[in-house]
N, C-alpha and C positions, 0 to 999 in steps of 0.2 A: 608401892612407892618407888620401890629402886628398879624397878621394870619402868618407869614413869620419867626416871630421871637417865636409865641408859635410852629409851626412845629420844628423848629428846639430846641426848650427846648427837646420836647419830645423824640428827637433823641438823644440828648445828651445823657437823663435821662434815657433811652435807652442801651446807649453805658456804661454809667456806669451799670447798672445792671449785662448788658453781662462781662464785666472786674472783678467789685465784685465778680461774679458766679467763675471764670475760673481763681482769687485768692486765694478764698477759697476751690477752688477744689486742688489747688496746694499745699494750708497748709495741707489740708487731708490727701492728698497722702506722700507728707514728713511725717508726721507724722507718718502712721500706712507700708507706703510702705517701704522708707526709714530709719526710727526710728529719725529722724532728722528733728523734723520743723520749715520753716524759720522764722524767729526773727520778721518781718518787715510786714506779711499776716494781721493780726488782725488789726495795728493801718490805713494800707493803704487803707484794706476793710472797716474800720469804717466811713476814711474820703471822699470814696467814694459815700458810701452810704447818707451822709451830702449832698452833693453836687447832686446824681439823685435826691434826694426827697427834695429838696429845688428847684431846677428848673422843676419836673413835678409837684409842685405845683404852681408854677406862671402858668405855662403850662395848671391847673386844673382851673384858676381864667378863661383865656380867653375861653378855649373848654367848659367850665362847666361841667367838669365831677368832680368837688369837692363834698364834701358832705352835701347835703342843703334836705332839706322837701320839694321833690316835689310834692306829694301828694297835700302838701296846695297850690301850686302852681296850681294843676291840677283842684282841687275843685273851686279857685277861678277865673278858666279861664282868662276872658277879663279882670278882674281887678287885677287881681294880679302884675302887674308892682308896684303899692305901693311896694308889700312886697321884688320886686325883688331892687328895690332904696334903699331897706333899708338895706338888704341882702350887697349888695353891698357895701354900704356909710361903712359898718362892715369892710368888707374886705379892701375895701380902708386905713381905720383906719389901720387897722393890717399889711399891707404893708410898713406904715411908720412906726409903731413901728419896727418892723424889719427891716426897713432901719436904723433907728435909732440907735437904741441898737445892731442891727448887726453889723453896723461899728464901733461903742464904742467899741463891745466885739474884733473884728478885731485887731482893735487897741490896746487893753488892754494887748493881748495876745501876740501881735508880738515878743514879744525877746521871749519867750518861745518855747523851743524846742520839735518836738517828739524825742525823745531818737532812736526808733528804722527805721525811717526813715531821722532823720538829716536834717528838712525842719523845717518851724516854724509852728505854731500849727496856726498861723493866715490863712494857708491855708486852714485849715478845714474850717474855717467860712464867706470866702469870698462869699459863695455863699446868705450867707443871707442878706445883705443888698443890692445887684441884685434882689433878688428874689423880696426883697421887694417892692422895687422902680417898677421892674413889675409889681407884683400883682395889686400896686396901679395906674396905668399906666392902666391897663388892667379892672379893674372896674370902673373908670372915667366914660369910653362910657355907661357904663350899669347903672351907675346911673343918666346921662343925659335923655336917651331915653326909660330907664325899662325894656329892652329887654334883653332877653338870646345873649352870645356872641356866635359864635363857629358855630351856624346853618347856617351863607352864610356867603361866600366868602367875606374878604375886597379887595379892586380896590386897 
């Protein structure tokens, strides 16, 4: 299941990139093509880009392509699950702060509008106390058993 649910982060985070691309190819082209560019490119690519890179990083916790010292990982072979429980118990941490304070900041914001899209600005930040709750969802197993997640298949 959670091999099921990091694939599909990745696709998400994925599909935004491709939409971000092929928004800001559209403010360029109004710009320099049409002499006229849309009003709305900039704040909808910003919150785009919130939301891929908040879910291919939950996406990063399960696959383990985040950015950790594998090297010391390498050198200390057979014993290195200490450093990966610890590695993890880190990130675990950091999933609930950003469940946390994601959905405080959520909340904080919700009457608050973007001006040039007319949505609330809370939309931009829903993705991070998701992500979090992931993340920390998603390091649990790895700080139970010390292993890398992402290398076989979950049933």
């Amino acid at each position: 299941m959670a091999a099921r649910v990091a694939h599909w982060l990745v696709r998400l985070g994925s599909l935004g990139l491709v939409a971000m691309a092929a928004i800001i190819g559209w403010q360029v082209f109004g710009r320099f093509v049409l002499d006229s560019s849309p009003s709305w490119t900039e704040q909808a690519s910003l919150i785009l880009m919130i939301w891929y890179v908040m879910f291919a990083a939950a996406a990063g916790v399960y696959e383990g392509f985040h950015i950790r010292i594998a090297l010391l990982e390498e050198r200390m072979g057979d014993h290195a699950a200490p450093v990966r429980r610890a590695v993890a118990a880190i990130v675990l941490l950091l999933g609930l702060v950003l469940l946390v304070y994601g959905a405080q900041l959520t909340w904080l914001v919700r009457e608050n509008v973007v001006p040039s899209l007319g949505v609330s600005r809370s939309v931009a930040y829903i993705p991070m106390p998701i992500s979090g709750l992931l993340m920390a969802l998603f390091a649990l197993p790895q700080i139970i058993d010390g292993k890398p997640r992402g290398t076989e298949e979950d049933a």
